[in-house]
C-alpha positions as CSV (number, residue, x, y, z in Angstrom):
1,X,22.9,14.0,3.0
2,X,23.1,17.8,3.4
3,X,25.2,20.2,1.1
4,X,27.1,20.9,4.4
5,X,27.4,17.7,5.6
6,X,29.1,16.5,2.0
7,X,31.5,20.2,2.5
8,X,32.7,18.8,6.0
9,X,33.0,15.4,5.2
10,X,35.3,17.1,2.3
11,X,37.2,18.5,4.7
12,X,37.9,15.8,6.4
13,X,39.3,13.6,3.7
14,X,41.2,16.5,2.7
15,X,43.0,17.0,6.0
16,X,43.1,12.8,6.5
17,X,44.8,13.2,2.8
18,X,47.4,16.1,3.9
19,X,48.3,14.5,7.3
20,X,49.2,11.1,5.1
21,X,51.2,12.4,3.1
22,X,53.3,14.5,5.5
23,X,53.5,11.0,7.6
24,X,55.3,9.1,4.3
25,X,57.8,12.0,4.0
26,X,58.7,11.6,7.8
27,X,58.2,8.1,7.3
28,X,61.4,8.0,4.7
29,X,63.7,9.9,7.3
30,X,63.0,7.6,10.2
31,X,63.9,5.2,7.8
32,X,67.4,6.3,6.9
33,X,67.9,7.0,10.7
34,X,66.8,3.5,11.7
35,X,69.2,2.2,8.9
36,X,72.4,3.9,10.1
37,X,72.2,2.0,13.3
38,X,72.7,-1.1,11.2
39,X,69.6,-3.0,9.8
40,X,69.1,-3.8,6.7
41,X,66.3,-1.8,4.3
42,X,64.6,-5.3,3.2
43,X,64.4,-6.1,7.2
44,X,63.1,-2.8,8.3
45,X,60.3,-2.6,5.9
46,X,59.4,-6.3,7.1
47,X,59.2,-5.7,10.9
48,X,57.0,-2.0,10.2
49,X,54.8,-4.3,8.1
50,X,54.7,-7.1,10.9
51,X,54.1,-5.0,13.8
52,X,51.5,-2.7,12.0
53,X,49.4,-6.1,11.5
54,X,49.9,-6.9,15.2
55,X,48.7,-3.8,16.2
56,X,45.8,-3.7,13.7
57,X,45.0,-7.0,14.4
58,X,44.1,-6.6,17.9
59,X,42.4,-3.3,17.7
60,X,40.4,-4.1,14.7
61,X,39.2,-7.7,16.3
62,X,38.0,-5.5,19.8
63,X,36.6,-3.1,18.3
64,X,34.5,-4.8,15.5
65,X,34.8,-8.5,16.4
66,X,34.8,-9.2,12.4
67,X,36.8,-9.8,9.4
68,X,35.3,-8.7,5.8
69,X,34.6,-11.2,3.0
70,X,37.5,-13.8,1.7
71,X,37.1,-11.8,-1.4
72,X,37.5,-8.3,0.3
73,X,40.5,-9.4,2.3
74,X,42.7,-10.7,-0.8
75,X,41.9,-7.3,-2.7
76,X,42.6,-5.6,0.4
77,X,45.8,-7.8,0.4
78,X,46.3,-7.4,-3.1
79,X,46.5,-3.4,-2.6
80,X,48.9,-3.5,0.3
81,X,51.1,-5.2,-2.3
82,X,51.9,-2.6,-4.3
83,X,52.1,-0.3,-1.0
84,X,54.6,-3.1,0.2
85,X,56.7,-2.6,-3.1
86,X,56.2,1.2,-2.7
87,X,58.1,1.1,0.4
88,X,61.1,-1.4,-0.5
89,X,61.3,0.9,-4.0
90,X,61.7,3.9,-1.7
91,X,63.8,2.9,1.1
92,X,66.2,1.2,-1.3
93,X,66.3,4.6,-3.2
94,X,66.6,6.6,0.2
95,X,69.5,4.4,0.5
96,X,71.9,5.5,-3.0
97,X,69.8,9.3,-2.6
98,X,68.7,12.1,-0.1
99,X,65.4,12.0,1.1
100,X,64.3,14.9,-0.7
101,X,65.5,13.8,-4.0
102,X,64.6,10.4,-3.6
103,X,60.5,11.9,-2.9
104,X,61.4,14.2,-5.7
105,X,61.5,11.1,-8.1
106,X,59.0,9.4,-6.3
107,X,56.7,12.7,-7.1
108,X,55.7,11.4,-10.8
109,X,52.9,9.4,-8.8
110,X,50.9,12.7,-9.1
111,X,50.5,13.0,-12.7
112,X,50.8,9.0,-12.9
113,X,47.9,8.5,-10.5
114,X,45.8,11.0,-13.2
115,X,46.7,10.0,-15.7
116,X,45.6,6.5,-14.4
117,X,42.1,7.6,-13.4
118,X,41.8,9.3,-16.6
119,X,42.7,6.3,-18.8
120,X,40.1,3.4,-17.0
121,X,37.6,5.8,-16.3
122,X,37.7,7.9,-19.6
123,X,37.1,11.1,-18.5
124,X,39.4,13.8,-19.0
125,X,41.1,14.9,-14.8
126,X,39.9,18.5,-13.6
127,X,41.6,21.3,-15.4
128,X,42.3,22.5,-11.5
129,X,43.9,19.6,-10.7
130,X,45.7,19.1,-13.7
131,X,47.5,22.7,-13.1
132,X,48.3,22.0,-9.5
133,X,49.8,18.7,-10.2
134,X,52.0,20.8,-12.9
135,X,52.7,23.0,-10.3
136,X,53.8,20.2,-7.8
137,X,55.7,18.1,-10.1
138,X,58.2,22.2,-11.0
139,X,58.5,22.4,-7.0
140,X,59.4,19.2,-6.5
141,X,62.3,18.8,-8.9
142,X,63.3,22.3,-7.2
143,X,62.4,21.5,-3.7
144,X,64.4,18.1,-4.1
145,X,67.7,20.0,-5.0
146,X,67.8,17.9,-8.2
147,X,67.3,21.4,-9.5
148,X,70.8,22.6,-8.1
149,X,72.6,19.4,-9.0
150,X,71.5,20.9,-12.7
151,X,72.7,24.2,-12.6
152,X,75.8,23.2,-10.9
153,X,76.1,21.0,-14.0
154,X,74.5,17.9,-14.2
155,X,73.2,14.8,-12.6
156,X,76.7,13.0,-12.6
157,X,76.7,12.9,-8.4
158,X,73.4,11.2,-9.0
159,X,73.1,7.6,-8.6
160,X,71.4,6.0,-11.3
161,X,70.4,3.5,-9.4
162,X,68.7,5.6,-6.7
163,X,66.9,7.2,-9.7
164,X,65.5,4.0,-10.9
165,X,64.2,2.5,-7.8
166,X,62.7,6.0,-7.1
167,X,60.8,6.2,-10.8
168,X,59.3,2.5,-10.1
169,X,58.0,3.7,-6.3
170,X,56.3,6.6,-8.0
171,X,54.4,3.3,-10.4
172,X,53.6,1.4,-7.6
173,X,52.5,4.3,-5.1
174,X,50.3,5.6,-8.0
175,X,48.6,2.0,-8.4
176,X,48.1,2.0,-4.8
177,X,46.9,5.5,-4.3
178,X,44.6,4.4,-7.4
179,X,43.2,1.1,-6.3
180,X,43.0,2.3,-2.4
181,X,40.2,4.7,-3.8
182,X,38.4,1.9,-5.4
183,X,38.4,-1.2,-3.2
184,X,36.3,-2.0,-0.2
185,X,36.4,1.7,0.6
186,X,33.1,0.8,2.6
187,X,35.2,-0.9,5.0
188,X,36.6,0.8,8.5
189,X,39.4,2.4,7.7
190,X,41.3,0.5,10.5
191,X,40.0,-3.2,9.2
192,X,40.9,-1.8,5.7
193,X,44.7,-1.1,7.0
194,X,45.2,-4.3,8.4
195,X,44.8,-6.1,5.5
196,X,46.9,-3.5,3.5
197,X,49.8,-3.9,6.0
198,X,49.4,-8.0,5.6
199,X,50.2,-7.7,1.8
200,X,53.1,-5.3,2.3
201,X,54.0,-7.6,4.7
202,X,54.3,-10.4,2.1
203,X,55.7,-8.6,-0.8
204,X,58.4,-6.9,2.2
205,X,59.4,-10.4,3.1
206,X,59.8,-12.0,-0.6
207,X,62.1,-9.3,-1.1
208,X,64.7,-10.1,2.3
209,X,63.4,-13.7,3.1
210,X,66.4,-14.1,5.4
211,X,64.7,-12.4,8.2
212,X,63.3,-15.4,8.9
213,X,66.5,-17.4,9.7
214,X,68.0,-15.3,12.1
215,X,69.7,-12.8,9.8
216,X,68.3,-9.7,11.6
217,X,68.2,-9.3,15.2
218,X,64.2,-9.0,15.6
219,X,64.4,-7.7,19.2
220,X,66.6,-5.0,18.5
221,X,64.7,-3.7,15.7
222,X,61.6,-3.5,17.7
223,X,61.9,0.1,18.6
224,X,63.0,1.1,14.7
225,X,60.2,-1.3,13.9
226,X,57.8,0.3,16.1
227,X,58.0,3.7,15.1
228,X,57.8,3.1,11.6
229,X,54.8,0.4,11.6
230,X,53.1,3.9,13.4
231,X,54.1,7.0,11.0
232,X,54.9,4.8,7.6
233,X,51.8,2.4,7.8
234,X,49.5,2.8,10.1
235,X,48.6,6.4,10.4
236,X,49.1,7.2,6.2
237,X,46.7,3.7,5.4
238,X,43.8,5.0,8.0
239,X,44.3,8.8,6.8
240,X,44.1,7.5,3.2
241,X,41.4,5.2,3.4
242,X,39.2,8.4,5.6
243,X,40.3,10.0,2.1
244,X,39.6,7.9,-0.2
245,X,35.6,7.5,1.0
246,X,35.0,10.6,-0.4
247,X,37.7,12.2,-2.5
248,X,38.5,10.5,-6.2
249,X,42.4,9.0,-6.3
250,X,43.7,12.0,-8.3
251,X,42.9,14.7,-5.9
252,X,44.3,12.1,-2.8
253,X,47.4,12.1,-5.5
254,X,47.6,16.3,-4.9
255,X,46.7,16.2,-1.5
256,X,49.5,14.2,-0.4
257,X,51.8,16.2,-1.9
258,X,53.0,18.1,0.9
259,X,55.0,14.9,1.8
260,X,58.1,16.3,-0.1
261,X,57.8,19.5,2.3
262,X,57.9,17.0,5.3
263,X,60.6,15.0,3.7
264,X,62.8,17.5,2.8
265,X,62.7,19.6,6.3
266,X,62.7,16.1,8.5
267,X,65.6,15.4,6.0
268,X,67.2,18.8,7.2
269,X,66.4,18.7,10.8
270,X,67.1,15.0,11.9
271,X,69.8,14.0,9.0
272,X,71.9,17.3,8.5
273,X,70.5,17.2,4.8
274,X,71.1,20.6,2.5
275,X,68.7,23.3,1.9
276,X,69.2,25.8,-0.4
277,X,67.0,28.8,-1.8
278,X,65.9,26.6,-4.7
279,X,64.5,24.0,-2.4
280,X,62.9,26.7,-0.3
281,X,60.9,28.0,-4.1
282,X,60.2,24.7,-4.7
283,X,58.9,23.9,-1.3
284,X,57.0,26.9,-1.7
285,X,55.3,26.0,-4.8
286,X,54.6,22.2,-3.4
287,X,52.1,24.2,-0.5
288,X,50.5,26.9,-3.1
289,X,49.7,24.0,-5.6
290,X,47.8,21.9,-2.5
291,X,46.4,25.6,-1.2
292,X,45.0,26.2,-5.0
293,X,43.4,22.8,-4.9
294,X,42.0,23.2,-1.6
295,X,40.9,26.5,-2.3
296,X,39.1,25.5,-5.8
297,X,37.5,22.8,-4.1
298,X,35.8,24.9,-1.5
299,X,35.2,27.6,-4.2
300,X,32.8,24.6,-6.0
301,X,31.2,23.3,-3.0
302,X,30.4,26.9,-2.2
303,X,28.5,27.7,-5.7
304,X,26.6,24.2,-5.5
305,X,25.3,25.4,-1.8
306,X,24.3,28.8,-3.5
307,X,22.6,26.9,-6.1
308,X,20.8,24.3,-3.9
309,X,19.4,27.4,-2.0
310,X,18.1,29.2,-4.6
C-alpha cells in the first residue's frame, strides 16, 4: 500500500473517529429529552440496543449473507458489554447531572484509555498525544461548567451520585474504546456493530429486566427508541470500528473528544442548559487539543512521504 493511500485511509478513520464522538454527545441529550416524556433510563437504553440489532441484523445478513466465527461473535459480544454499561453509567448520570458535566466526568476515558494501551502494550503513549489529552481533560472540566460550580464555591449543587456513575462510564468507555481497537477489527464495520449492540443489549436488560413484563410501554418508546438506536449506537459503533482499522485506541480516545463540544451545545440548544464564558474556553481548548493532534498526525505522515521519496 502507497504512502498516500495509508495518509487517506488516516483520514478517514480520523473523521469516522470525530463524527462518533460528536454522535455520543448528541446521543446523551436525546436521551434526557426522551426521558422527560416519561420512560425510564434502564428501558430506553434497552429498546436503542434492541432496535440497533434489528436494524443491523437485517442489513448485515443482505448485504453479506454471513455471520463471523462463534468465537468472534462472543468477543464482539463481550465488547458491546462494556459499551452497554457505558451507556446505563451515563444516562443514569445524565439523570442526577447536566449533560455537559455529566461528559465532563465521563472525559477521564482519554487519559484512562492511554494509560490502558500504555500499560498491556508497554510502550510509553505519544508525547503529542499525551499533551492533547492534557489539554482535553483542562477544557473539559471548564467546558462542563464544573469549573464555575468551583469558583462560585464548591461542588455542593453537585450530586455525588451523578459523579460516581459518570467516573465508572469513563472505566467502561475506556475498556470499550480499548478493546474495539483490538478485536475482530478485520470484520465489516456493520457485522462488527451488530454484535456490539447484542451485548449492550444484554448487559441494558440485566440492569431493568422489567421491560420484559410489561413495565414499559414498548410501542410508545419506538420513536425515542428509534432515534437513539441511530445516533447513540449505530452510527458511533460503525464510525468507531472504520477508526479503529487503522488508528491505535488512544488517538480514537482524542479523536472523540469533541463529543463534550456536541454535548454541551445540544445540551444548550434542545434542553435550555447554561453556557457561560468558561465553557466557551473550555470548549475552545476541547477543538485545539483534537486540531493539534490532527495537525501532528499529518505533520508525520508528511515527513515519512518526503522520506520514502528521497
Amino acid at each position: 500500500m502507497s504512502r498516500e493511500m495509508k495518509a487517506g485511509g488516516k483520514l478517514v478513520a480520523s473523521i469516522a473517529a470525530l463524527v462518533a464522538g460528536l454522535a455520543y454527545g448528541l446521543g446523551g441529550t436525546f436521551n434526557k429529552m426522551v426521558a422527560t416524556t416519561g420512560f425510564a433510563v434502564g428501558h430506553i437504553a434497552i429498546e436503542q440496543f434492541l432496535i440497533a440489532s434489528i436494524i443491523l441484523a437485517v442489513v448485515t445478513l443482505v448485504a453479506y449473507r454471513r455471520v463471523p466465527a462463534l468465537d468472534v461473535c462472543l468477543r464482539l459480544m463481550g465488547t458491546g458489554a462494556f459499551l452497554g454499561a457505558t451507556t446505563l453509567f451515563l444516562y443514569y448520570a445524565i439523570a442526577e447531572l447536566s449533560v455537559g458535566q455529566a461528559v465532563a466526568i465521563q472525559f477521564q476515558y482519554v487519559w484512562i484509555t492511554l494509560a490502558i494501551q500504555c500499560v498491556v502494550e508497554r510502550k510509553r503513549p505519544n508525547g503529542w498525544v499525551v499533551l492533547c489529552a492534557l489539554v482535553i481533560i483542562v477544557g473539559s472540566l471548564m467546558g462542563s461548567g464544573l469549573a464555575d460550580e468551583i469558583v462560585a464555591g464548591g461542588l455542593n449543587n453537585v450530586s455525588v451520585t451523578g459523579l460516581l456513575l459518570a467516573a465508572a462510564c469513563s472505566v467502561s468507555y475506556s475498556c470499550f474504546l480499548y478493546l474495539n481497537s483490538k478485536i475482530a477489527v478485520e470484520e465489516p464495520p456493520l457485522m462488527r456493530t451488530l454484535f456490539l449492540a447484542l451485548g449492550g443489549a444484554v448487559v441494558a436488560s440485566i440492569a431493568a429486566p422489567d421491560f420484559y413484563t410489561g413495565a414499559c410501554d414498548v410501542v410508545a418508546l419506538i420513536p425515542g427508541g428509534m432515534l437513539m438506536a441511530l445516533v447513540a449506537v449505530v452510527l458511533p459503533c460503525v464510525c468507531l470500528g472504520l477508526a479503529s482499522r487503522t488508528l491505535p485506541g488512544g488517538l480514537v480516545a482524542v479523536l472523540t473528544a469533541d463529543e463534550l463540544p456536541g454535548a454541551v451545545f445540544s445540551g444548550w440548544l434542545l434542553l435550555g442548559e447554561a453556557i457561560t464564558p468558561l465553557i466557551i474556553v473550555g470548549v475552545v481548548l476541547i477543538c485545539a487539543g483534537i486540531v493539534v493532534s490532527e495537525a501532528k498526525g499529518k505533520l508525520v505522515s508528511a515527513r515519512e512521504a518526503v522520506d520514502g521519496s528521497n
